[in-house]
N, C-alpha and C positions, 0 to 999 in steps of 0.2 A: 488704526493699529490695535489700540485696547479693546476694542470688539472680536476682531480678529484672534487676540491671544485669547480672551477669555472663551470664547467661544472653540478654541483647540483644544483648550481643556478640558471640555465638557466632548468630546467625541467618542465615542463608545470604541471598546475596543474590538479590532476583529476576533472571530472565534480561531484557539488558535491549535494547531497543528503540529503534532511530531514525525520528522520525514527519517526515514530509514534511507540511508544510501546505497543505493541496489547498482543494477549495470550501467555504464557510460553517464554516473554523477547524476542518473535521474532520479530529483526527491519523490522518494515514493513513500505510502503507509499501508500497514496492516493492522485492520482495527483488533483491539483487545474481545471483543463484543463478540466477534466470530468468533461461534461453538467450535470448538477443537476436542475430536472423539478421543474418547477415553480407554477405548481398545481398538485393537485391530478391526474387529469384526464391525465396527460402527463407525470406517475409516470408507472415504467414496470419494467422487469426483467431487464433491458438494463441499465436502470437507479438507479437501486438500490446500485450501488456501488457508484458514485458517492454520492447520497443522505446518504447515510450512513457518508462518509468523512466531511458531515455537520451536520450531527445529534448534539444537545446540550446532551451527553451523556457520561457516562466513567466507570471508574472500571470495573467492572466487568461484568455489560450489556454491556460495549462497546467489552468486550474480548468474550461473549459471540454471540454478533450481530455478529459480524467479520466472525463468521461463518454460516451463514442465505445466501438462496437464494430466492429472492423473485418469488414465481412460479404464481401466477396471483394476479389480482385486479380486484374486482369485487363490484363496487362502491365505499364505502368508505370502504368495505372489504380487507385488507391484507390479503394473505395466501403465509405464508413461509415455508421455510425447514430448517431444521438444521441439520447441515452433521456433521460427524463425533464429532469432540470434543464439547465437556460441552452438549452434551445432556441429561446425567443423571442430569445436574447443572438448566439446564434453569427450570423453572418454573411458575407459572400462575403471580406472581409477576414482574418476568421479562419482560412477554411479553405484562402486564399493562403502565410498564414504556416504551417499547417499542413506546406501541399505544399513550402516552403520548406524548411524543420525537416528531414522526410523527405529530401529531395533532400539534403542537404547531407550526411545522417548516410551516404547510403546512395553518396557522392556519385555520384548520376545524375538525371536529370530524373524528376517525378514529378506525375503529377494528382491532384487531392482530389475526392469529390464525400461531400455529406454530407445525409443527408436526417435528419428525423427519425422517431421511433417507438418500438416497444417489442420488446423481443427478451429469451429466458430466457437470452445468453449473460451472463459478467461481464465489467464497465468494469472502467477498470484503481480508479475510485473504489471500486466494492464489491469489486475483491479486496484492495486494502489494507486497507479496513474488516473484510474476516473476518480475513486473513491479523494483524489488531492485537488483533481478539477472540481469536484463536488462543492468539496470546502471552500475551495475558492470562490464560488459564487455566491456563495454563503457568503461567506465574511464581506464580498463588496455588496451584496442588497441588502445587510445590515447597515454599513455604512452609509449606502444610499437611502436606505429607512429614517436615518436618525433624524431627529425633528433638529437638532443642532446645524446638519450636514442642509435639510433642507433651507433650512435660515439661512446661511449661506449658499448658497444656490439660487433662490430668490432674493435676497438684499443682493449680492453682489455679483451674478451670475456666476458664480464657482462651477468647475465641471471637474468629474473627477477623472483623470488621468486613465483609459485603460490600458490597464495591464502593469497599473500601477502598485496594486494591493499584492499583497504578499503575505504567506502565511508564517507564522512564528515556529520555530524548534523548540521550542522553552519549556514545553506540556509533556502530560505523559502520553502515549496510544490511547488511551481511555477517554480523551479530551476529543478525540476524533468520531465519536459514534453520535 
């Protein structure tokens, strides 16, 4: 047992993560690291994930943005997609506070249009979702690296639980890149 404690002690800590609560309680991130354009005119598909992670927005347009891909600009024209979930939800109200959000960040005037459909780009929903699977695997092949972890694995056959590891909230976004 004094093996055992001392040897918990010495366990490296996983790398750790801050989850944004986006649609149906899924921890998701948007890293800080992602260039978010500076004007409009330097604003794209490319950039819309980012730009989203700064939006002044929440509730329920933010759970419903989460899933928008921005498919051009065409001045101060937006035209987005909304894939799968809450497209029966969004509506002309939504995509007002949208072009709000926008305008304000970028501050210039700004139109939304929003249809829905299906596109192979990524929402900014599924790039947090892989970018938190990411981490994930991160933090368990550290854990599995540690020369502590492995002393325990060979003296005692230890195995580590999957799907046991879990990432922390305690961090800033910056802790995620």
């Amino acid at each position: 047992q004094y093996l055992a404690e001392n040897l918990t002690d010495q366990l490296p800590e996983a790398p750790e993560v801050k989850a944004e609560q986006l649609a149906e309680n899924q921890e998701e991130t948007i890293d800080d690291e992602l260039v978010s354009p500076e004007n409009l005119s330097e604003l794209g598909p490319e950039s819309w994930i980012a730009l989203f992670g700064r939006l002044q927005i929440g509730g329920m347009l933010k759970s419903l943005c989460a899933h928008l891909v921005l498919e051009s600009v065409q001045g101060s024209e937006l035209k987005f997609i909304l894939t799968g979930e809450g497209q029966a939800m969004f509506n002309d109200g939504h995509k007002q506070k949208l072009a709000e959000a926008i305008s304000a960040y970028f501050n210039a005037p700004v139109a939304a249009s929003v249809r829905n459909g299906d596109t192979d780009m990524e929402t900014p929903s599924m790039y947090a979702r892989r970018r938190y699977q990411e981490k994930l695997m991160e933090a368990e092949q550290s854990i599995m690296n540690s020369p502590v972890v492995q002393k325990l694995v060979n003296e005692f056959q230890a195995e580590l639980v999957p799907g046991s590891v879990r990432l922390s909230k305690n961090t800033t976004k910056s802790d995620t890149a």
